[in-house]
N, C-alpha and C positions, 0 to 999 in steps of 0.2 A: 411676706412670703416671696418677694420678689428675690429672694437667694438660691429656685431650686435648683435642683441638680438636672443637669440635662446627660446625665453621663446611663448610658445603655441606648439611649439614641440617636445616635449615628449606625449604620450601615456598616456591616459588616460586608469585608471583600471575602468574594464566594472562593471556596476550598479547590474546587473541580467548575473545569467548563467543558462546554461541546465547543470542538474545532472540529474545522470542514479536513477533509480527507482526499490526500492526490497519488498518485502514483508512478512510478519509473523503472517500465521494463528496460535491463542494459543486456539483452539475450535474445536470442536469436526466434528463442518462445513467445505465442500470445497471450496473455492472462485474460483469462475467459473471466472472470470474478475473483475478487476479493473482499476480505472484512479486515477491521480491526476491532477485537473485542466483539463481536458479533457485529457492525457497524458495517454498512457497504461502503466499497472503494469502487471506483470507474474499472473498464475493462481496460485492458492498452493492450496496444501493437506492437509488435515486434520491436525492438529499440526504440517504443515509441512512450511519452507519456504526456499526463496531464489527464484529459477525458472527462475533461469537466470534472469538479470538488464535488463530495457529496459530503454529506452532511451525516450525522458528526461523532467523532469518539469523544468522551468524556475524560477528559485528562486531569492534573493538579496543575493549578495555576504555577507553583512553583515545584521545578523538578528536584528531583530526592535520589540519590543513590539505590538501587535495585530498583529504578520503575522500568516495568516492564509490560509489554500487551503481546496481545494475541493474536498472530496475524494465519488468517486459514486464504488458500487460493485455489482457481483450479487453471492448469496451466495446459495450453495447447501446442506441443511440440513442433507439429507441423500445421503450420497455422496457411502455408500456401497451398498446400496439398488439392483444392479444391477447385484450383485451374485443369485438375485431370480427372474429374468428375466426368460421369456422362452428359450430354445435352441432350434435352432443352432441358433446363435448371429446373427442378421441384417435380422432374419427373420422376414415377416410381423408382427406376435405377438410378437416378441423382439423389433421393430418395436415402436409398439402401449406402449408397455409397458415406452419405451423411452421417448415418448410424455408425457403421462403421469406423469411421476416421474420428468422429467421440469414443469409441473403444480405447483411443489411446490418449487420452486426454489424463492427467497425472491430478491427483489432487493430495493436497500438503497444508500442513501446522506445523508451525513454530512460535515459542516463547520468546520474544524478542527485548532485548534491551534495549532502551528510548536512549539515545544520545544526550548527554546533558545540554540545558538550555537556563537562558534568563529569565526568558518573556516567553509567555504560550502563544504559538502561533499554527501554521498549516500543520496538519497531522503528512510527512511523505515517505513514502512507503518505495525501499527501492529493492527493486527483485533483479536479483544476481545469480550467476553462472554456480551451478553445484546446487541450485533452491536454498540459495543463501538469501537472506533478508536483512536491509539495516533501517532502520524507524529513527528520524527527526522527528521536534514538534516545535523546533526554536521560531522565532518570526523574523525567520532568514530563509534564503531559497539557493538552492543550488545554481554553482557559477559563482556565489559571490565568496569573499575569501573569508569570511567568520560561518558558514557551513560548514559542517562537523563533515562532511562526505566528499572526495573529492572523485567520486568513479568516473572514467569515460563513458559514455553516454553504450556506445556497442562494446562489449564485452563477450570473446567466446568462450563456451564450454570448454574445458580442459579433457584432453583424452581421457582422463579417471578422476572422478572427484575424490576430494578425503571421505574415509569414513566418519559417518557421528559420532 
C-alpha cells in the first residue's frame, strides 16, 4: 500500500483575499470617509494621502475583465473653512457653526472599475476632480512607472464638470 495517492492534498491557493486599503485625495476637497465594498478607507486631506491602510476589501487573487467595486465617500468641500469659526473652539457658536459647514459636506457612490493587475496588492483608491474615482489593486504604488495611474498629486476642479 505504499503506492497511495496523495493527490487532493495539497492546498489549494485561495480565490479572493483581504488587502489593506489606501487612499489619494488629488483636490482641493477633504474625504471625511470612505469605503470599498462596504470596507473603510482612511480620511485624507486636501491633496493629501495615505492615512494609514485599513484593512481590508476582499478582492480575486487574479484580476478578470469587469472587476469592479464599490467605492462610497463623504467629501468636504471646504475643508479650511473652520479657521473662521467663532472662539473659543467647542463653544456653543463654534458649536453651531460646526453643524453648519456639515450641511455642505457631499456624499457620493460609484461603480468603479479595478485597473488590471498581476499580483494582488494594496487596494488605492484615488479621488479626482468632477467625484471621479480610479481603483488599483496591483502590488505597485504610485510614482513608479508599471502603475496603471499616472495623476499629479493636486489636480483642480474644472469650471464645469461633464455630465454622467
Amino acid at each position: 500500500m505504499s503506492g497511495l495517492s496523495l493527490q487532493g492534498c495539497a492546498q489549494s491557493q485561495p480565490e479572493r483575499l483581504g488587502t489593506p486599503i489606501e487612499g489619494y485625495s488629488h483636490t482641493s476637497a477633504a474625504i471625511n470617509r470612505f469605503s470599498v465594498n462596504g470596507n473603510g478607507g482612511p480620511n485624507l486631506s486636501p491633496y493629501g494621502y495615505g492615512g494609514g491602510q485599513m484593512c481590508c476589501a476582499p478582492l480575486p487573487v487574479k484580476w478578470h475583465p469587469g472587476l469592479t467595486v464599490v467605492v462610497e465617500w463623504e467629501k468636504d468641500p471646504n475643508p479650511h473653512d473652520s479657521a473662521n469659526w467663532p472662539d473659543p473652539p467647542f463653544s456653543d457658536a463654534w458649536r453651531k457653526a460646526a453643524r453648519e459647514h456639515e450641511n455642505h459636506y457631499t456624499r457620493h457612490r460609484a461603480v468603479v472599475a479595478v485597473a488590471p493587475y498581476e499580483d494582488l496588492g494594496l487596494v488605492n483608491v484615488h479621488f479626482l476632480p468632477c467625484n471621479q474615482v480610479a481603483v488599483s489593486a496591483g502590488a505597485t504604488y504610485p510614482g513608479r512607472p508599471d502603475y496603471p495611474f499616472q495623476f499629479p498629486q493636486k489636480m483642480e476642479e474644472p469650471a464645469t464638470c461633464p455630465k454622467p
